[in-house]
C-alpha positions as CSV (number, residue, x, y, z in Angstrom):
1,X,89.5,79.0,117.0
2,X,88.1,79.4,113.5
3,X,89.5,77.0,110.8
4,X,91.8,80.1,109.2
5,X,92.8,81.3,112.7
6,X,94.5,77.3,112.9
7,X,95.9,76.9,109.2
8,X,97.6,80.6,109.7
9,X,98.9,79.4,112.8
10,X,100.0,76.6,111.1
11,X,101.4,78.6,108.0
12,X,103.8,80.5,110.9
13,X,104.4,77.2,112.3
14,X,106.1,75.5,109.4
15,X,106.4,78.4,106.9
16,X,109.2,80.7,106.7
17,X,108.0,84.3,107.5
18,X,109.2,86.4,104.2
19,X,105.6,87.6,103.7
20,X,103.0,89.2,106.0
21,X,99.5,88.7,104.1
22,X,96.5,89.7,105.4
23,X,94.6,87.5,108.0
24,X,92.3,85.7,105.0
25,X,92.8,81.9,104.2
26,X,91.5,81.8,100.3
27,X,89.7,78.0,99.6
28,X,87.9,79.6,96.6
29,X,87.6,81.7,93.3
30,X,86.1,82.8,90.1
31,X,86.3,85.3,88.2
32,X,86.7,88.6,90.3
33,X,85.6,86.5,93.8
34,X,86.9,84.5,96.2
35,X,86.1,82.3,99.1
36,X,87.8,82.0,102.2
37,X,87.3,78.6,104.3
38,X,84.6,80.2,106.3
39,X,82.1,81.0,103.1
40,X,82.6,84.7,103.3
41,X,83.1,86.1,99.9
42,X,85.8,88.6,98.9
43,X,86.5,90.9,95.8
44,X,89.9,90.7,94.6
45,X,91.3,93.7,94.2
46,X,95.1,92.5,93.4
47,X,94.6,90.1,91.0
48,X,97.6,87.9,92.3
49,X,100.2,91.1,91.6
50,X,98.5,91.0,87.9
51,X,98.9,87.4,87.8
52,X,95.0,86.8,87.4
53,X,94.3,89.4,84.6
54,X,91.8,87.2,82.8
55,X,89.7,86.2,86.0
56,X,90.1,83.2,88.8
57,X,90.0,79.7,87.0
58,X,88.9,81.0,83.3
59,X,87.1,78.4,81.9
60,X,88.9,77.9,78.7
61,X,92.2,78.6,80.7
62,X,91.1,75.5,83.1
63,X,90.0,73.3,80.4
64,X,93.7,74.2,78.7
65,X,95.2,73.0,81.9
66,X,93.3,69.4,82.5
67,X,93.4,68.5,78.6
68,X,97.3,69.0,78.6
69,X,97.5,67.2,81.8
70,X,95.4,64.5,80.6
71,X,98.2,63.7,77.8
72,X,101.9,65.0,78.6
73,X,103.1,67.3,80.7
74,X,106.7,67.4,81.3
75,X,109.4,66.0,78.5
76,X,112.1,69.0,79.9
77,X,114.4,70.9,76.4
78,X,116.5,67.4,75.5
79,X,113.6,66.5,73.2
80,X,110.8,68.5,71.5
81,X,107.4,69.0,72.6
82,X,104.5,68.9,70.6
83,X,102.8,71.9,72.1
84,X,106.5,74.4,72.5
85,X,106.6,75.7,68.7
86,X,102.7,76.5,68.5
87,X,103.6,78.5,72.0
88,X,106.5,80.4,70.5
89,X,104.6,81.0,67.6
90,X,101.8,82.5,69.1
91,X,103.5,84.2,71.5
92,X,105.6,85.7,69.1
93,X,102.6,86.6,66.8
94,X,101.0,88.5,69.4
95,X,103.7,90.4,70.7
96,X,105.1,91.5,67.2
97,X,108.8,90.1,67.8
98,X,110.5,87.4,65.5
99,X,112.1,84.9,69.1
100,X,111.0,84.0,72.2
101,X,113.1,82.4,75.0
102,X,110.6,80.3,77.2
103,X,111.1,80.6,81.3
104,X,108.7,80.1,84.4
105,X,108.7,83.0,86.6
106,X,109.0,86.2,86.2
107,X,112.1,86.7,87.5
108,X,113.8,84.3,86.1
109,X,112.6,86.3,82.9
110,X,114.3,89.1,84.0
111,X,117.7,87.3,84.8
112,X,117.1,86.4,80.7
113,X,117.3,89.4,79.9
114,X,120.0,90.8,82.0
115,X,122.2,87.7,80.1
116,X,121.1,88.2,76.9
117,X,122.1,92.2,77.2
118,X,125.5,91.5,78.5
119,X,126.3,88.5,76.1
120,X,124.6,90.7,73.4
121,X,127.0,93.6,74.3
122,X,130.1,91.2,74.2
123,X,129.4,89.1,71.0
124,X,128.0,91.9,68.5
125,X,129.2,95.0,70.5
126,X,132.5,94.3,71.4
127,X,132.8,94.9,74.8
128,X,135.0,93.0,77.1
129,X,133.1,90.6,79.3
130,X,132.7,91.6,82.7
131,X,132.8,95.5,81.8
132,X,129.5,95.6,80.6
133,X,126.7,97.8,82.4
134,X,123.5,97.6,82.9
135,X,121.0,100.7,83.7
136,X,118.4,100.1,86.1
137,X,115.8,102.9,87.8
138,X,115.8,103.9,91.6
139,X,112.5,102.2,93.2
140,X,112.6,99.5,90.8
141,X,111.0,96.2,91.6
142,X,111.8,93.4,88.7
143,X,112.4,89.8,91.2
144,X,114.4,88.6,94.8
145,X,116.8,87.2,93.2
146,X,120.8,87.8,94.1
147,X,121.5,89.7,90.9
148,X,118.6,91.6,91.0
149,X,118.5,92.9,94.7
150,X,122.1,94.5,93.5
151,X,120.3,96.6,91.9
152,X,117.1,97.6,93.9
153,X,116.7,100.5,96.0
154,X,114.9,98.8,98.5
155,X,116.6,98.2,101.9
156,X,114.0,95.7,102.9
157,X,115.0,93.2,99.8
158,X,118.9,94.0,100.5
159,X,119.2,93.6,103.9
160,X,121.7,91.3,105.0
161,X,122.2,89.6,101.5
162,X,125.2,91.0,100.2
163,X,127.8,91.1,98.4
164,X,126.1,92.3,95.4
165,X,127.0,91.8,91.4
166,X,128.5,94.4,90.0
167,X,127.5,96.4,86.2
168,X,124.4,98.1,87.1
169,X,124.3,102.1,87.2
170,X,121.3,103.3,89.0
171,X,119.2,106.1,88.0
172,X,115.9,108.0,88.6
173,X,113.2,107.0,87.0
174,X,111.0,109.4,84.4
175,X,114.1,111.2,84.0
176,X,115.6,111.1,80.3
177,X,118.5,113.5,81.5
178,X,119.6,111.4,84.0
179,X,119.8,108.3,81.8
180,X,121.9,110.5,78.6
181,X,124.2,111.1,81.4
182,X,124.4,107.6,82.5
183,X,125.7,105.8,79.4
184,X,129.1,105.1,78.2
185,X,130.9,102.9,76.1
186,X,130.5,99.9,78.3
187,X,126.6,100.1,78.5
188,X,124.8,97.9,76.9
189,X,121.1,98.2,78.4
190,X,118.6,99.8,79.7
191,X,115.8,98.2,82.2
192,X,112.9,99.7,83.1
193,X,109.5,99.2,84.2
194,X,107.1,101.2,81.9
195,X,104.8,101.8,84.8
196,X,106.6,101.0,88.2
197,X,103.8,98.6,90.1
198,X,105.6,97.9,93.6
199,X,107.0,101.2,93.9
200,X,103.4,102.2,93.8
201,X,101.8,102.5,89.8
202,X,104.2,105.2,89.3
203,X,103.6,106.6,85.9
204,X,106.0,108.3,84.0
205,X,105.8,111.8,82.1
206,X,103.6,111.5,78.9
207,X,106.5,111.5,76.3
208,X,109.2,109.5,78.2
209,X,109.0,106.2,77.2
210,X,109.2,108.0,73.7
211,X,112.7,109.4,74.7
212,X,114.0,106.0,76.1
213,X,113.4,104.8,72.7
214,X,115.7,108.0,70.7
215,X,118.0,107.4,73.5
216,X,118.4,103.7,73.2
217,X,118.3,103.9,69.6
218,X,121.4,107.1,69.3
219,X,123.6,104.8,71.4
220,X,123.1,101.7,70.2
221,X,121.9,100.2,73.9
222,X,119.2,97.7,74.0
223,X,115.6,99.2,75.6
224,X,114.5,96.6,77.7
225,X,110.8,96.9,79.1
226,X,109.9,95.1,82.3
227,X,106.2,94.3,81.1
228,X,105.6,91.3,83.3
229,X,102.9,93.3,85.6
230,X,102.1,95.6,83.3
231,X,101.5,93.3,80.5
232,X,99.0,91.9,79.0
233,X,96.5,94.2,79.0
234,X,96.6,95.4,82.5
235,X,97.2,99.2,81.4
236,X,94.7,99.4,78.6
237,X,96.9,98.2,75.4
238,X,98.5,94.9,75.2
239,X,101.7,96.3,76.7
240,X,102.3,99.7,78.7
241,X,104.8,100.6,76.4
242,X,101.9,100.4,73.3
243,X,101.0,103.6,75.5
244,X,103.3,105.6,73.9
245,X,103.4,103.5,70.8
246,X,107.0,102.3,71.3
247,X,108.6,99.0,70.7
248,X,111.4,98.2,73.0
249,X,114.4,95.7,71.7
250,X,113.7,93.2,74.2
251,X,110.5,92.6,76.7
252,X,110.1,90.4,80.1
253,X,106.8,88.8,80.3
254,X,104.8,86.6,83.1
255,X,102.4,86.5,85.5
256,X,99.0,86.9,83.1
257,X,101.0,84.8,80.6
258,X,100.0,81.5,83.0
259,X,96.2,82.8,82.9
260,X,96.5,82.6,87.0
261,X,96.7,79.0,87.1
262,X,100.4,78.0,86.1
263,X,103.5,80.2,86.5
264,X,104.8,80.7,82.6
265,X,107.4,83.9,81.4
266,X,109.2,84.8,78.4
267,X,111.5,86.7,77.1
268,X,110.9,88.0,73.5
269,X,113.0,90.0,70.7
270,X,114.2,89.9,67.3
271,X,116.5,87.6,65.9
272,X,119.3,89.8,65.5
273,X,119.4,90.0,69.4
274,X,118.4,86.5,70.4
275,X,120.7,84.9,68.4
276,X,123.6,85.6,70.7
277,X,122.3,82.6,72.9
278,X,123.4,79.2,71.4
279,X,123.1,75.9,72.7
280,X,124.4,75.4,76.5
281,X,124.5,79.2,77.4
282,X,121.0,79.6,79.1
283,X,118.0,77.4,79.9
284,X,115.2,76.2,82.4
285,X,114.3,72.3,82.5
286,X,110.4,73.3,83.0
287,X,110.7,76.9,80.9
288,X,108.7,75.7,77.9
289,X,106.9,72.4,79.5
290,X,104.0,71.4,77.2
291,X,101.4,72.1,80.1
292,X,102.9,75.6,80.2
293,X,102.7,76.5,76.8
294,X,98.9,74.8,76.6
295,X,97.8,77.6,79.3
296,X,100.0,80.4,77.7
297,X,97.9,79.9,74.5
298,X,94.5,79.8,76.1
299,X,95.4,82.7,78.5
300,X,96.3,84.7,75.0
301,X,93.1,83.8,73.2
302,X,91.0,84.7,76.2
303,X,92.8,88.2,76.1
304,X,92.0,88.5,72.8
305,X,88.7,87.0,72.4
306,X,86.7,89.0,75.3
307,X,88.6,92.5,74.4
308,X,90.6,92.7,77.7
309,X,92.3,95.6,76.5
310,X,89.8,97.9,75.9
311,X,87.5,96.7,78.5
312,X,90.5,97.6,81.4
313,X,91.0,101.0,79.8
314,X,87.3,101.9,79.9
315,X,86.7,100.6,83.5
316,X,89.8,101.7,84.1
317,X,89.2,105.1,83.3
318,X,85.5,104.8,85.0
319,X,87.0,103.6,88.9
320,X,89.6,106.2,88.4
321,X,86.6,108.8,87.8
322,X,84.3,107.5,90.3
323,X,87.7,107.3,93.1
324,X,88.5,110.4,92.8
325,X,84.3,111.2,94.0
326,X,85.3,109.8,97.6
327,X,85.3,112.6,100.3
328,X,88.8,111.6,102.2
329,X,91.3,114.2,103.4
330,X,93.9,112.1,104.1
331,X,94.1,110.3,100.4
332,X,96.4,113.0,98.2
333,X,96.6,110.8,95.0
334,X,94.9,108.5,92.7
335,X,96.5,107.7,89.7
336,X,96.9,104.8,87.0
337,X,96.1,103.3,83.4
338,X,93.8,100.7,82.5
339,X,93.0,98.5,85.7
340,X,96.5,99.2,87.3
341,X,95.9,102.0,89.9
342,X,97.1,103.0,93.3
343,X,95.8,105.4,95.7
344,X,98.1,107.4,97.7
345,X,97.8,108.8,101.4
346,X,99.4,111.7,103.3
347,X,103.4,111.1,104.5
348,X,103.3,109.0,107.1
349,X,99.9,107.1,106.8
350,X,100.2,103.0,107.5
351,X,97.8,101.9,105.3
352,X,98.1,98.1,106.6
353,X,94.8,98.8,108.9
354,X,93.3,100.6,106.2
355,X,93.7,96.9,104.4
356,X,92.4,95.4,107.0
357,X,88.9,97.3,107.5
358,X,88.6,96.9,103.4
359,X,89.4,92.8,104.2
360,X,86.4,93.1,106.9
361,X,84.2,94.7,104.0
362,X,84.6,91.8,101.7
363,X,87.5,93.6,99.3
364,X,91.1,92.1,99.3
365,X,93.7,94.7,98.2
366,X,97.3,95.5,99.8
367,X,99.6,98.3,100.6
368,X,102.9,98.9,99.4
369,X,105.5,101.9,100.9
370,X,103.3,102.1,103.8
371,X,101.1,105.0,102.4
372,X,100.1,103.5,99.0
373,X,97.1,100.9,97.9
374,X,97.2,99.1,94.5
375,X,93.8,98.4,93.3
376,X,93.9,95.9,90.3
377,X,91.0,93.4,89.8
378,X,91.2,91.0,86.9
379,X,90.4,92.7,83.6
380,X,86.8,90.5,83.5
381,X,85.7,92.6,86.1
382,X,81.8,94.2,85.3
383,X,80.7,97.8,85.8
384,X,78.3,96.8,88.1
385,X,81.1,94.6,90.1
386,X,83.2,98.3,90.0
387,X,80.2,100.1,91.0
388,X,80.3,97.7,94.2
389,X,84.0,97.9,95.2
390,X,83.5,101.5,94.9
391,X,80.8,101.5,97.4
392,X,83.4,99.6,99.5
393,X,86.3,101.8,99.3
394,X,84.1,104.5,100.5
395,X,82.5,102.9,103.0
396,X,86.1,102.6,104.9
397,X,87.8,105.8,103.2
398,X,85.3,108.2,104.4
399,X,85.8,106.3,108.2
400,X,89.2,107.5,108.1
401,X,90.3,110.9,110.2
C-alpha cells in the first residue's frame, strides 16, 4: 500500500465523507505546483476554488504570515489590534468603498450581507422585520450554511436539511426580465454571482450586470455581488463586475483575500449602508484577527505589484484560444474570463474519469454538474507553464470517444 493509499484510508476512517476528492494526497506546493507524498508533481488547475490566485505559499504572502505570528496573533474585537485599521484601510482603498465588515470565510461573508440587507431594509427602508425579501438566482452557489441552502437550487446541498428560512425569491439567472418581475415593496436585495463558478463559469449576457445596476438603482434595492471566487483578479479586472464597469452597493469577498494560506472575507460598502450595524448586532471573534489582516494586506500588494489582473486576462484569453484548438467531439463548450474557465461536455458525460486520467497526467482539476471542468490556475501561472497544461488536456481530450 502506497503512503496516500493509507492516509486516504485513514481520511475515510476518521473523516466525515461530505467531499469525494480525487485520489491525490498533496504534501507540497509553490506557485502553480504541487507535490504529493510520493514526489510526483502536479499542476493545479483549481487554485483551491480561487483561493490560491496569487500562487502556492507566495513569498511575501508567507513572510506576512510568520512575521505576524512571530508578534500577536489573536486579541478577538473587545480590544483593538494594531494591524485591523491599516486592513480596513487598505481594503477599502482598493476596492473603492468607504466600510468594511471583517469575517473569515466566505460564507460567513455572505450571511453579512444577507443581514446587513434585511436590517438595511428595516432601519432606513421601512419595512417591517421579518417581511423583507431577498432575490437570489437559480444555480447559485454562495456557502453550506442553513440560510443559504434555502435558497440554492441544488438538491445535493438541500437534501435532508430542512426546514428552510424564509424571504428569498428565486429567479433565473442572466435574465433582467425575470428579476423586474420579481420585486415588490418588501424587497430589499439582490444577490448574485457575477459569473456563477460552481454552477459551471456561467457567464452572463454582455450588458446584464449593466441592467442589474438600472434595476437596483429604479427601486431602491441594494445590488449585492457575490465576488468571493470571482474576485480579485480572477476574471481579468479586480472584480467581475469591473467587467461591465459597474459598482454594486455591497460586495462579498474571500478566498484570494487570505493569499491561500489563511481563510480571511469581508464585506465592503458605503457608509450610508454599513451604518445600519451598531455595536452587538453582528460579529466574528477571529473576523479581523491581526494575523488575518497581515496576510490580507500582503495578498493585496502582491495583486497589485506583479499585475495579476492583466496577466489573467491575457493568459486567460490565450488558454481559451489555444482550448478551443483541441480535436474532441464530445466537448461542446469552452467558455470564461480571465483565468476562470470551464469546459463543457455533451448531456450526459461523467467527467469524474475524465479527472482522473488528467490526475494520472500530472494536472489536478475537478468536475462540477457531472459534464463540466473548471480550469483555474493561480493567476502567476507562465505562458510556457499554459503551453504545458495544454499539451495535457489534449493528451487525455483527444483519448476520449
Amino acid at each position: 500500500m502506497t503512503k496516500s493509499q493509507e492516509l486516504i484510508e485513514q481520511g475515510d476512517k476518521y473523516g466525515a465523507h461530505n467531499y469525494h476528492p480525487l485520489d491525490v494526497v498533496i504534501s507540497k506546493a509553490e506557485g502553480v505546483w504541487v507535490e504529493d507524498v510520493e514526489g510526483k508533481k502536479y499542476m493545479d488547475f483549481l487554485s483551491a476554488y480561487s483561493a490560491v490566485n496569487q500562487g502556492h505559499r507566495h513569498p511575501k504572502i508567507i513572510k506576512a504570515l510568520i512575521d505576524q505570528a512571530n508578534t500577536l496573533t489573536l486579541t478577538s474585537r473587545a480590544f483593538h489590534s494594531d494591524k485591523l485599521a491599516p486592513y480596513l484601510k487598505k481594503l477599502c482603498e482598493y476596492t473603492g468603498y468607504e466600510m468594511a465588515l471583517p469575517m473569515n470565510t466566505g460564507a460567513e461573508a455572505i450571511e453579512t450581507a444577507l443581514k446587513l440587507a434585511r436590517r438595511y431594509g428595516n432601519k432606513i427602508r421601512g419595512i417591517k422585520d421579518g417581511e423583507q425579501e431577498i432575490i437570489v438566482c437559480e444555480e447559485n452557489f454562495h456557502g453550506r450554511t442553513s440560510t443559504i441552502i434555502s435558497f440554492s437550487t441544488d438538491p445535493v446541498c438541500r437534501e435532508g436539511f430542512s426546514a428552510f428560512a424564509p424571504g428569498f425569491k428565486i429567479i433565473p439567472f442572466n435574465d433582467t426580465k425575470a428579476l423586474k418581475a420579481a420585486i415588490n415593496d418588501k424587497t430589499v436585495a439582490f444577490l448574485v454571482e457575477p459569473i456563477q463558478g460552481e454552477a459551471g463559469v456561467n457567464v452572463p449576457s454582455d450588458g446584464y450586470l449593466k441592467e442589474v445596476r438600472k434595476i437596483c438603482t429604479e427601486h431602491d434595492i441594494l445590488f449585492m455581488a457575490d465576488e468571493v471566487q470571482t474576485g480579485f483578479c480572477r476574471t481579468g479586472k479586480k472584480f467581475a463586475c469591473d467587467l461591465e464597469g459597474v459598482r454594486p452597493d455591497v460586495m462579498c469577498l474571500g478566498k484570494a483575500l487570505g493569499g491561500g494560506v489563511f481563510p480571511v472575507s469581508a464585506v465592503v460598502a458605503d457608509r450610508k449602508i454599513m451604518k445600519v450595524f451598531t455595536p452587538g448586532s453582528h460579529g466574528s471573534t477571529f473576523g479581523g484577527n491581526p494575523l488575518a489582516c497581515q496576510v490580507a494586506i500582503a495578498s493585496m500588494e502582491v495583486l497589485e505589484e506583479e499585475n495579476l489582473a492583466s496577466k489573467s486576462y491575457e493568459l486567460g484569453e490565450y488558454l481559451r484560444s489555444e482550448l478551443k484548438k483541441i480535436k474532441c467531439p464530445k466537448l461542446t463548450h469552452i467558455r470564461g474570463k480571465g483565468l476562470l474557465n470551464a469546459v463543457q461536455f455533451v448531456t450526459g458525460f461523467e467527467a469524474w474519469n475524465t479527472c482522473c486520467a488528467l490526475k494520472e497526467a500530472g494536472l489536478l482539476a475537478k468536475q462540477t454538474h457531472g459534464n463540466i471542468i473548471r480550469f483555474a490556475p493561480p493567476l502567476v501561472i507562465t505562458k510556457n507553464e499554459i503551453d504545458i497544461a495544454v499539451g495535457i488536456i489534449k493528451k487525455v481530450f483527444e483519448k476520449i470517444n
